[in-house]
Structures are given as C-alpha cells and as structure tokens.
C-alpha positions in Angstrom: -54.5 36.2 -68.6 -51.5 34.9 -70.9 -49.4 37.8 -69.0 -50.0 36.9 -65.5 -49.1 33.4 -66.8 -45.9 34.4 -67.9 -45.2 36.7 -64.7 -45.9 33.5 -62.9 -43.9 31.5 -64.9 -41.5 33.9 -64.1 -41.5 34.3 -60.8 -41.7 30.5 -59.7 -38.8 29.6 -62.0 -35.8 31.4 -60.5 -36.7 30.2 -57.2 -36.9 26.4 -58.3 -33.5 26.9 -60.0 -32.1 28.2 -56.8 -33.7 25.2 -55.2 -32.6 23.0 -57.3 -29.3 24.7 -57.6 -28.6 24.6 -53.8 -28.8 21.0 -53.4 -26.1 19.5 -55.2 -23.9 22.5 -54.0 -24.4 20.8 -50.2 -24.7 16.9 -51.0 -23.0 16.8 -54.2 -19.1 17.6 -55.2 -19.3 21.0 -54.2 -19.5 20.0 -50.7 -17.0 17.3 -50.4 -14.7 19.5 -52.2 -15.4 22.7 -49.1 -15.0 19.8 -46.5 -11.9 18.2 -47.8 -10.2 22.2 -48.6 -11.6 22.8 -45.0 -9.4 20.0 -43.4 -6.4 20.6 -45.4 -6.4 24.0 -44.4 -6.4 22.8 -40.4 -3.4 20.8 -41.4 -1.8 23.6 -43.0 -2.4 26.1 -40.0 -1.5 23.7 -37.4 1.6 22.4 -39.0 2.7 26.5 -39.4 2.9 26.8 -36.1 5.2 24.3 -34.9 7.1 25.5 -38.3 7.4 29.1 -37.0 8.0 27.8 -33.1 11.3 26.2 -34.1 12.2 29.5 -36.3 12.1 31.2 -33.2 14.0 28.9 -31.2 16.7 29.2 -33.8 17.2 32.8 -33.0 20.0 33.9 -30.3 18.0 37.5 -29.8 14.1 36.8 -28.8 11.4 37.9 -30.4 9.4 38.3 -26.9 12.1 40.9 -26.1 11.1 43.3 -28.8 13.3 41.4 -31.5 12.9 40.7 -35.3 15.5 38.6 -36.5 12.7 35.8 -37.2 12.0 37.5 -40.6 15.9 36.1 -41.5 15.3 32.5 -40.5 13.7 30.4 -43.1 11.7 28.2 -41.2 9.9 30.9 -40.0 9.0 32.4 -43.3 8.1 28.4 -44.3 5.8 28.1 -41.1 4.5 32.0 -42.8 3.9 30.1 -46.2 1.6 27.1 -44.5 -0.6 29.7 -43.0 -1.4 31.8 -45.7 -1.5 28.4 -47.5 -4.3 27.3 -44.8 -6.0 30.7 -44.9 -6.4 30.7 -48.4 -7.8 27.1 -48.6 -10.2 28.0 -45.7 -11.2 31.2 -47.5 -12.3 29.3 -50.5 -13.7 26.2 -48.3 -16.7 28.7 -47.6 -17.3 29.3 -51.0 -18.0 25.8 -51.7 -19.2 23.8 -47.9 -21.7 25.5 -45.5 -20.1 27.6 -42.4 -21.3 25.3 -39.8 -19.2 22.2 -41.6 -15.9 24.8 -42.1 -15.6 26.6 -38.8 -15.7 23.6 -36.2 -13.2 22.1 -38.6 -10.6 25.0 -37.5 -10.3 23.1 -34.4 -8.1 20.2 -35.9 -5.8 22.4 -36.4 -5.3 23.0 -32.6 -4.9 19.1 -32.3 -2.7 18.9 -35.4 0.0 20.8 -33.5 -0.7 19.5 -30.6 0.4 15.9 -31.6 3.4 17.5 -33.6 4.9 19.7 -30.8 4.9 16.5 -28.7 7.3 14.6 -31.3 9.3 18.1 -32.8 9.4 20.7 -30.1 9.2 18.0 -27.1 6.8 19.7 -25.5 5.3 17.8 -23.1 1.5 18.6 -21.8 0.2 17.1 -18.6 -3.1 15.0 -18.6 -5.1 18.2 -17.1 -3.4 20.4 -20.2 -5.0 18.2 -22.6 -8.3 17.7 -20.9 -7.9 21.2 -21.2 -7.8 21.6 -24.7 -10.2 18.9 -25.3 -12.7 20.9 -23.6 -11.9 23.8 -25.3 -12.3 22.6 -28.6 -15.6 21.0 -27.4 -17.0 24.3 -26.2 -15.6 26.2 -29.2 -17.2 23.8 -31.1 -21.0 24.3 -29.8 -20.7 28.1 -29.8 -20.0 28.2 -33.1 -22.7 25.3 -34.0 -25.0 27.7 -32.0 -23.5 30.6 -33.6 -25.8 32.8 -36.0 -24.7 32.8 -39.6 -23.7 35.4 -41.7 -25.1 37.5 -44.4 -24.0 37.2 -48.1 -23.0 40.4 -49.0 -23.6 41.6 -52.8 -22.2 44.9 -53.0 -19.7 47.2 -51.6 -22.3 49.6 -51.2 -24.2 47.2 -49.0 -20.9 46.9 -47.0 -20.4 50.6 -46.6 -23.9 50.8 -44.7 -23.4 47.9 -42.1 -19.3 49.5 -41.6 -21.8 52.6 -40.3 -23.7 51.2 -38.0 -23.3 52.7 -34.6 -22.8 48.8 -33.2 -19.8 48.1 -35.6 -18.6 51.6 -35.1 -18.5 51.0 -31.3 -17.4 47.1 -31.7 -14.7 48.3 -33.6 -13.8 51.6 -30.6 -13.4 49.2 -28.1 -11.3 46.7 -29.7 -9.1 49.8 -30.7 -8.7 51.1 -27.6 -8.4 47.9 -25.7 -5.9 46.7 -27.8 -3.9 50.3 -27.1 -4.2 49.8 -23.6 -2.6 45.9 -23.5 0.3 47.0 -26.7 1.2 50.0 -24.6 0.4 50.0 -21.0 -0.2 46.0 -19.7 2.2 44.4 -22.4 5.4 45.4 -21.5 4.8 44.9 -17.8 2.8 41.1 -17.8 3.4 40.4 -21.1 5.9 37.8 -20.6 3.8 36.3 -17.7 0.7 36.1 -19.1 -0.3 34.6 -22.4 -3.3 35.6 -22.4 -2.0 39.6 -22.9 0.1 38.7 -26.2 -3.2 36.5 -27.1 -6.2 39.0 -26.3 -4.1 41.0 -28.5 -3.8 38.8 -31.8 -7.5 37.6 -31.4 -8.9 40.8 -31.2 -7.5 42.8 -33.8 -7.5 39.2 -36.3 -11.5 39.6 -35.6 -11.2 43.2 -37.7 -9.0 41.7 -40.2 -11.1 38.7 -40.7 -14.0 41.3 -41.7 -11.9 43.0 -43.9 -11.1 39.7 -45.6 -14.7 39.1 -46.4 -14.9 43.4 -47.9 -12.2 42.4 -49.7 -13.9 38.8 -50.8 -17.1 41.5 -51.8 -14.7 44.0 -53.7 -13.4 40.9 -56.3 -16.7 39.7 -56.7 -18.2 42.2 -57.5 -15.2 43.2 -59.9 -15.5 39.9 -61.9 -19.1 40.3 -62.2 -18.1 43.7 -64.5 -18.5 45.9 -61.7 -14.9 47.2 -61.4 -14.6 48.3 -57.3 -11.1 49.1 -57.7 -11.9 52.6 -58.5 -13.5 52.8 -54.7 -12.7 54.5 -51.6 -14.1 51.9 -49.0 -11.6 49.1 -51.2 -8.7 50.2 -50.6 -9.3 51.3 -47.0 -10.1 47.7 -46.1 -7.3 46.8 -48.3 -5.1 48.8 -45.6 -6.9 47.8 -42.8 -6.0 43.6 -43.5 -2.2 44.9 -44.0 -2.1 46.6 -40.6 -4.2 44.6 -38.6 -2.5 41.1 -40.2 0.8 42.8 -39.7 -0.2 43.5 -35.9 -1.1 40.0 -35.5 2.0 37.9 -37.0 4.1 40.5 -34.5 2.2 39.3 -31.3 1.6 36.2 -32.3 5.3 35.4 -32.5 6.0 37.1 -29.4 3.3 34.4 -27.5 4.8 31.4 -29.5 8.3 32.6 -28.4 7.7 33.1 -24.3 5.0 30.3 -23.8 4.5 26.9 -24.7 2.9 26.2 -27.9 0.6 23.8 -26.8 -0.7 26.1 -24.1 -1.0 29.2 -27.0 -2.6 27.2 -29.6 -5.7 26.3 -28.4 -6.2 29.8 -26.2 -5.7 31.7 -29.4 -8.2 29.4 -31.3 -10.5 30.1 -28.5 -10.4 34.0 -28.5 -9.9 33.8 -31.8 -13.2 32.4 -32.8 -14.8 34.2 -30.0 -14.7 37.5 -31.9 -14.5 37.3 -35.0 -18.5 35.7 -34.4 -19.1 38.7 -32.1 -17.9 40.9 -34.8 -19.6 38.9 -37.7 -23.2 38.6 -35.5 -22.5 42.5 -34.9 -21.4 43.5 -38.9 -24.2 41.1 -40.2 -27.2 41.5 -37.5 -27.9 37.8 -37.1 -28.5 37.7 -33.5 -32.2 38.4 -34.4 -32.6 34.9 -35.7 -31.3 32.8 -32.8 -33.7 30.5 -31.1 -33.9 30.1 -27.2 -31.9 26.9 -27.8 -29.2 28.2 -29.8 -29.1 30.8 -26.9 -28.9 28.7 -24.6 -26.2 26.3 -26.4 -24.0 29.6 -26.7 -24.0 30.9 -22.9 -22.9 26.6 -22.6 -20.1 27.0 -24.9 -18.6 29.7 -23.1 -19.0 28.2 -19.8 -16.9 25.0 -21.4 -14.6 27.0 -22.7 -13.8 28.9 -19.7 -13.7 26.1 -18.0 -10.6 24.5 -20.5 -8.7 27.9 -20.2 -8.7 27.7 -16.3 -7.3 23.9 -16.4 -5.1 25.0 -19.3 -3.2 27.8 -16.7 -3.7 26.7 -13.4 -2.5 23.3 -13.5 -0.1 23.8 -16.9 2.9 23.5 -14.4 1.4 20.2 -12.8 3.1 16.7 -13.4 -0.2 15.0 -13.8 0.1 11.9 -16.0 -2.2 8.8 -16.4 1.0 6.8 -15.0 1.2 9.3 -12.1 -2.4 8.8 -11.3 -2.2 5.2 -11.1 0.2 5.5 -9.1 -1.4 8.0 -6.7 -4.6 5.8 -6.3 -2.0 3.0 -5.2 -0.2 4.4 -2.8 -3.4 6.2 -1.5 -4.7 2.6 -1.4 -1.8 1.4 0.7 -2.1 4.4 2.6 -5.8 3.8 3.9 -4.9 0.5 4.9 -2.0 1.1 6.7 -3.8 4.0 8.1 -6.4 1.6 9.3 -3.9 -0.8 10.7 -2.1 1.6 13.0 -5.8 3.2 14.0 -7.1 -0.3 15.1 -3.4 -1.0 17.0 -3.6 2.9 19.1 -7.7 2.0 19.4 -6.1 -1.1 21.6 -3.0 0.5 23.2 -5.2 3.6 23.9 -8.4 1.7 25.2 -5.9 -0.6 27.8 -4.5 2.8 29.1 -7.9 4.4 29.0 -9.0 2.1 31.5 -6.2 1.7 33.8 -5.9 5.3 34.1 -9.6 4.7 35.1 -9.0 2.3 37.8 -5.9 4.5 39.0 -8.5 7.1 39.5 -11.4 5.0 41.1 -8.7 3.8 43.9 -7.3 7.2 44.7 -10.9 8.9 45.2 -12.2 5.5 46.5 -15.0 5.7 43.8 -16.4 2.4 42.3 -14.9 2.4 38.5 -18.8 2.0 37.4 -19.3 5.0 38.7 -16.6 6.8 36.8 -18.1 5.9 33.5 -21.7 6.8 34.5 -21.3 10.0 35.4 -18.6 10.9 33.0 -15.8 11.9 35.5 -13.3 14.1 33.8 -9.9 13.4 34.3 -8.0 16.3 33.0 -7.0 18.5 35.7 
C-alpha cells in the first residue's frame, strides 16, 4: 500500500511541476522576453535588407549578371551582420515565446523595409503594391496561425529516424531537383524578368536549411546536457548542409535584391519563405494529423489571400495608382458623366427634330399620312 503511494506520489508530481512550470514560461517574463527578442529580430531582418540593397547599388559590376564584388562593399557585409543578428534573436525567441506569437511576428519585418526603402532607396510602391503586401502579410499570417506546430525534438537519434522517412526523403528530392532545374535551366533565361525564379529559389532551399538549424539546435542541446553529439555522423552533415544551402541563399537572394525592386522582393520571399519551411516542418514533424477541419479550412484561406497579394504585387507593380490619382479619377469620371449626359440630352433633341422631319419628308413623297408611318414602323433605310 505505502508503495503504490509513493509510485503515485511519483507519477502525479512531475506532471504538476510541468504544469506549474509551463505557466509562467507563457504569461510570465519568459514570454515577454520571446515576444520582445521576436520583434527586434523583425527589425533587424528588415533593416538588412535595405542595408544590403544600397551595397549592391554601390557596385559598378551587378551581381544579377553573375557578379561578386558585393562581398568588398561594406554595407553589404553590415546589411549581412543585421540578419544573422535577426536570425539569431529569432532562434532564441522560440526558446522562450510560443511559435504562434514568433512566426506571424516575421511579417514586420516585410513592413519594416517597406517604410525604409520609401525614405533610403526611394522606392516608390503604388497603392495596389501595398494593398498587395498588406494582403500578403494578412494571409501569411492565418496560414501560419492555422499552421500545425512542431515537435520538440530530444535526441539526435530521434532526428535521424524522421530525416528517413520516405515523405522527408521525397520533400527534400523535389526541392533538389526543382531548384536544379530553375539554377540551371530557367534562371539564366527569365531570371532577370521574373522575380519569382531568383525567389522560388532562395525559399526553397532556406526551407532545408531552416531544418537543419533546428538538428543543429538538437545536436547543442543535447551536448550541454552531457551528451557530447559532436562525435556524430548525422552533426556534422547537417552542419554542412546549413553552409551550402545558407550559402545558396545569400547568392540568390542578392541577385533578386539587385534586378527587382525591394519592396516588390520582400514580401514575395517572406511569402514562399514561410510557405515551406511549414511544409517541410508539417512533413519532418508529422503534425498534419492534429489539424482540425477549421485549421484546414483557415489554411486553404491563407493561400488563397496570399495568392491573391502576389497577383496585385506583379500585375499592377508598373501601375501609377495613388490615393491622389484616384481622387482624381473619380472627378474627372464625375465631370465626365455629366457632360456625357449633357451632350446625350442636346443629340436626343437635334436627333428627335430630324427624326421627324425626315418622317414628314417621307409621308409627302409616298403620300402616306405621317401617323401611319409610326404605326406600322416604316423603315427608312434604303
């Protein structure tokens, strides 16, 4: 009796620790500190690239035409030192802030450079450009409230069993192989005309390197704890896996900041950003068995919004459309109608007094009362 007491004891008292544990971590410091590291970081990331946009305009040989003399020019490698600044205060913003209060809060950093590319770069986006990125940060937004969550991994060894899973394994071939076909094949040919080739290319491979982030998160924990994972295999190979695919990234990433406008390759590269690295996080994790029909429903939405902002964000990007512009539209549409209306009523007169003595013309040259015209609809055309 006294030992199932104690096995009771036991058992109930890790779990109210947790409990208890959990609570402050969300409502208390902990969470203030995730959500304060979490916007600081979205200042950081946005502020880099306006930093790494005016590098690149510094340079007399283009980095969109396969050149590299950005890695001389300072303000580059300062707009370099913000983002990994950002990254790393977003890395630890998880450790300390739920996921659902850190990833929407990646979106300020779209509207951070938005407002500074209007005062530094002078960069100028039309009304439908930044409906266009309202609405896809707004869509973003609900995917990734609607988003499942991911897995705490404990150990390496847990991570080396979900990397062989045949829906990682094929996640990962098509990514490869897609991202081949655009570096190789559609880059050097539309590259230059379309953003989204130089974009598709940095979001998909940063969704593998965002994965390998969190291995590597796994590996140091799991060293720190006294488990030393430095003397593994699967380290190090996500070790080189974040250098190429990071590496892979910063190259096309410059090349889009370099052709396109910056506040048209911002948000877009937010968007596809996010977009996979939850597909490859749902995938890796297995957290799509846990959605409800809403948060089904509220993803499927999300997408829709967001293709929605990308279309207004490229068809109309060349547009003059200001607020001014459409006031002043409506206005002279205004006038318009009611000249239009002015000139209709003076024809309707002019054309009814000709209607009628064409008419009479008619009614005396076929000796026909003019009544009888109208009655039975006599056509005068010949």
């Amino acid at each position: 009796m006294e030992t199932t007491t104690a096995q009771d004891h036991a058992n109930s008292t890790p779990g109210s620790n947790m409990t208890d544990s959990a609570d402050p971590g969300v409502a208390g410091v902990d969470f203030w500190i995730g959500l304060g590291l979490a916007i600081v970081s979205s200042v950081f990331i946005g502020s880099s690239f306006i930093l790494k946009k005016k590098g690149l305009l510094n340079l007399a040989h283009r980095a969109g035409d396969g050149g590299y003399g950005y890695l001389k020019e300072w303000m580059w490698w300062a707009g370099l030192t913000l983002m990994g600044l950002g990254e790393l205060c977003n890395f630890t913003a998880y450790a300390f802030a739920p996921a659902t209060v850190v990833t929407p809060l990646g979106a300020l950093s779209v509207l951070v450079s938005a407002v500074l590319v209007s005062y530094l770069l002078e960069e100028h986006l039309n009304l439908l450009g930044k409906l266009g990125c309202f609405i896809c940060i707004l869509g973003s937004i609900v995917v990734v409230l609607h988003a499942p969550k991911d897995q705490e991994l404990q150990t390496m060894d847990e991570l080396e069993q979900r990397l062989a899973q045949p829906a990682f394994i094929a996640y990962v071939a098509v990514i490869v192989v897609v991202s081949l076909v655009l570096i190789f094949i559609i880059g050097p040919r539309y590259g230059t005309r379309n953003p989204m080739v130089y974009i598709t290319i940095t979001g998909t491979i940063g969704s593998l390197s965002v994965m390998g982030c969190k291995g590597l998160g796994v590996a140091i924990q799991q060293t720190f704890h006294g488990e030393n994972q430095f003397d593994n295999w699967l380290t190090y190979f996500v070790i080189i896996t974040i250098v190429v695919c990071i590496t892979t990234q910063l190259n096309y990433m410059n090349k889009a900041l370099d052709v396109f406008n910056t506040s048209v390759v911002t948000p877009m590269l937010y968007v596809v950003f996010t977009a996979f690295v939850l597909l490859a996080s749902a995938i890796l994790f297995e957290e799509w068995y846990s959605l409800t029909t809403v948060d089904m429903v509220g993803i499927i939405t999300g997408f829709l919004i967001v293709v929605s902002g990308i279309f207004l964000l490229n068809a109309f990007k060349d547009a003059k459309v200001s607020l001014s512009s459409v006031s002043m539209f409506r206005q002279t549409r205004n006038g318009s109608i009611n000249n239009s209306r002015s000139t209709s009523r003076t024809n309707s007169r002019s054309n009814s007094k000709y209607f009628t003595d064409d008419l009479n013309n008619e009614a005396r040259s076929v000796d026909v009362p003019y009544s009888q015209l109208i009655d039975d609809n006599v056509s005068l055309d010949p």
